[in-house]
N, C-alpha and C positions, 0 to 999 in steps of 0.2 A: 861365926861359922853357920850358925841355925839359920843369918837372914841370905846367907850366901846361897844355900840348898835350897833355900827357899825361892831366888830366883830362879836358880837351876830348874829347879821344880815347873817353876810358871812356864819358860821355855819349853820346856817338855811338852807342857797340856797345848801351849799356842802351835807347837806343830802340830800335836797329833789331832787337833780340830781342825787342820787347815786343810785345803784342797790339794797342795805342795805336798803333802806329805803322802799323800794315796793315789797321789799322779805319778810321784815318783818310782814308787812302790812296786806299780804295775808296770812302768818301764821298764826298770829293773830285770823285774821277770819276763818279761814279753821280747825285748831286743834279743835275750841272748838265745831262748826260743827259735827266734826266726831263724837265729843265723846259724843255728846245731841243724835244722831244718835242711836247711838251704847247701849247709857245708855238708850234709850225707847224701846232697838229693833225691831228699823226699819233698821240694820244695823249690822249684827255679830252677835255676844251674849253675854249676858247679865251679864252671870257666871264671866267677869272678875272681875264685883263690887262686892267689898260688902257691906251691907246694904243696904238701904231701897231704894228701885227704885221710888222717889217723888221727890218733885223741893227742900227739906232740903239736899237730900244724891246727890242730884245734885252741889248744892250748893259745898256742901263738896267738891265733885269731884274737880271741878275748881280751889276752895284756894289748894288742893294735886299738882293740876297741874301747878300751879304757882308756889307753894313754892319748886316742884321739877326742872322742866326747863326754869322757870325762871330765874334761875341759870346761867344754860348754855344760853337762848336767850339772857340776860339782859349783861351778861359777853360779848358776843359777842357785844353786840352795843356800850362798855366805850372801849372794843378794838379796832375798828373798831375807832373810833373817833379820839382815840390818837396815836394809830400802825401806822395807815395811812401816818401819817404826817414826818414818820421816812421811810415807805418802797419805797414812792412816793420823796421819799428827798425833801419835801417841809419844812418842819421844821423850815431850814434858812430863808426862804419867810417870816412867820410868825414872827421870830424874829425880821426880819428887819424893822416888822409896828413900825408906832409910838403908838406904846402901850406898856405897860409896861407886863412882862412874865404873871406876877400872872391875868392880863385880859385874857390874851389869854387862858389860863389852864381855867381859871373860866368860861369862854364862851361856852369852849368844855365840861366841867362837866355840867354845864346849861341845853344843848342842846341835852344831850345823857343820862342825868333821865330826863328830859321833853319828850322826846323820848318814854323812858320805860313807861311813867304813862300813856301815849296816848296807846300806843299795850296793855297795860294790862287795862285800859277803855276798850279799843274797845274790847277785848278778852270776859272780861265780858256781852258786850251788846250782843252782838254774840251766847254766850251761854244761854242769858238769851229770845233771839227771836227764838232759837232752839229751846229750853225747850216749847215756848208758841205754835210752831209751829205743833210738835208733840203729845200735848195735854198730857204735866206731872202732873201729881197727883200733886196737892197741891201748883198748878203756882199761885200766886197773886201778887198786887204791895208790900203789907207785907212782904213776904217771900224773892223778892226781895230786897228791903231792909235791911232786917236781914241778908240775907248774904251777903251782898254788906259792910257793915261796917267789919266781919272778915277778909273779900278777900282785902279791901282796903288795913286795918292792915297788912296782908301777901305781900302786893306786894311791901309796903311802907317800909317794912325787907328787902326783896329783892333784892328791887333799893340800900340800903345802903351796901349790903354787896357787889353788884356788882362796886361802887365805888373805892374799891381796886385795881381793875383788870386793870383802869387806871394809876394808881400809877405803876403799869409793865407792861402796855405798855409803858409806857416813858421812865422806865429805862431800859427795855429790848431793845426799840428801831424796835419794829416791832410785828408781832401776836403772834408768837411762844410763848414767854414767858409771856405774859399773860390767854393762852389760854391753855397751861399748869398747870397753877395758878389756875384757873375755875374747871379745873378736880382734882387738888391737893384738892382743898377745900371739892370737893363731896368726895373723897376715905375718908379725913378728918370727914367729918361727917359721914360718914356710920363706919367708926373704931371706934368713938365717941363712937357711938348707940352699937355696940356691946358689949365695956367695961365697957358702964352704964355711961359715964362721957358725953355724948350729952348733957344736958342743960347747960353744961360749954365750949361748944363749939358755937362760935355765928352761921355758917352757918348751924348748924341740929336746930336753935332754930324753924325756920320757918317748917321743917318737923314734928317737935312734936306740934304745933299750930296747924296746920293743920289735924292732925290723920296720917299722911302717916308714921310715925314711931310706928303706936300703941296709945291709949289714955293717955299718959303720961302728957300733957298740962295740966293736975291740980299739979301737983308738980313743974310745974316753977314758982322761984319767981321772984322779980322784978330785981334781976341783969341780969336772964338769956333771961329779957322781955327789959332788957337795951341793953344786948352786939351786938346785928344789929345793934343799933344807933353809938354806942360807936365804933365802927368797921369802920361806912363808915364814922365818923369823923378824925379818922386816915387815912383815905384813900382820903381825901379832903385835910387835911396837908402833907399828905407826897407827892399826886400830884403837889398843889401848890410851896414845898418846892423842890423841884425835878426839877419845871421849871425855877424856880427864881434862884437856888444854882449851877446846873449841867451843866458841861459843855459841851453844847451842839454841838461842832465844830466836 
């Protein structure tokens, strides 16, 4: 157990030295910024929303903006976690601890959705001190709340579908290939949407929750309210099975 925290641990210090982890950080805070900006117009105009310019269509905004680039941010940090360790050739390092593979893998998947539920907390709080800053129609602790339990929902999809994305970076062995995989899955979902077959596609399920496909979220049932989960459980086996089976020389 001691050598297990103890990689945990190492993960920890290799993000928080890294440039990933304060790139991110300020992302976080900065996107949802612009867009509490921009959606009170004190910044741009206002014509890009639509619906109701109040702390609900605010709301909304933010789960759209999660369930769309979170995609792509959330993708990047299980890359970044696992790529690394293949482009820096450290890999073997890691092999030679005394821990067994399946620690090592699980310490990096740990630390990189512990990662994303922190940027996307902080992303929310950020949006939600915008909103109160510029004085939105219909700001309360109630309303925060009521969208805080959807947005959690959407970003908890999220972090699972982005879980795959580690699964290729291990076997691709660097970013490329996982970060190819990120864009495959959005052209995926946007074909999805067009054929009519997105709630059978796990990564548009978080676009249609959200409204950013159209109000389709009352015809999902519960397999299409499963397949995120069911998604980044394969992508925790195949990571795991990938570190412990593959030969890494």
């Amino acid at each position: 157990m001691n050598q297990w925290l103890s990689a945990l641990w190492v993960e920890i210090l290799k993000l928080r030295r890294s440039r990933l982890f304060w790139i991110s950080l300020t992302a976080s805070i900065l996107l949802p910024v612009m867009i509490g900006l921009v959606f009170s117009g004190w910044l741009g105009s206002q014509d890009a929303f639509e619906g109701e310019i109040n702390m609900q269509g605010f709301m909304k905004e933010l789960g759209i903006v999660i369930s769309m680039g979170g995609l792509i941010g959330f993708g990047f940090v299980f890359s970044w976690m696992f790529g690394r360790e293949y482009t820096d050739r450290t890999v073997k390092d890691l092999l030679a601890l005394p821990l067994s593979r399946y620690g090592v893998a699980a310490a990096k998947l740990i630390v990189a959705a512990a990662l994303c539920a922190v940027l996307a907390v902080l992303m929310f709080i950020a949006g939600c001190v915008t909103a109160w800053f510029v004085h939105l129609d219909g700001w309360s602790l109630g309303a925060i709340a009521h969208g805080f339990r959807a947005y959690a929902l959407l970003s908890l999809m999220i972090i699972c579908l982005s879980i795959p994305v580690a699964w290729m970076a291990s076997a691709g062995r660097g970013y490329l290939s996982p970060l190819g995989f990120v864009l495959l899955t959005i052209v995926i979902a946007q074909f999805g949407g067009g054929l009519g077959i997105a709630e059978y596609i796990p990564w548009a399920i978080p676009g249609l929750l959200s409204g950013a496909s159209g109000d389709e979220s009352s015809h999902l049932g519960l397999l299409s309210c499963l397949l995120p989960y069911l998604t980044g459980g394969i992508g925790i086996a195949g990571t795991l099975a990938w570190w412990r089976y593959a030969d890494q020389t």
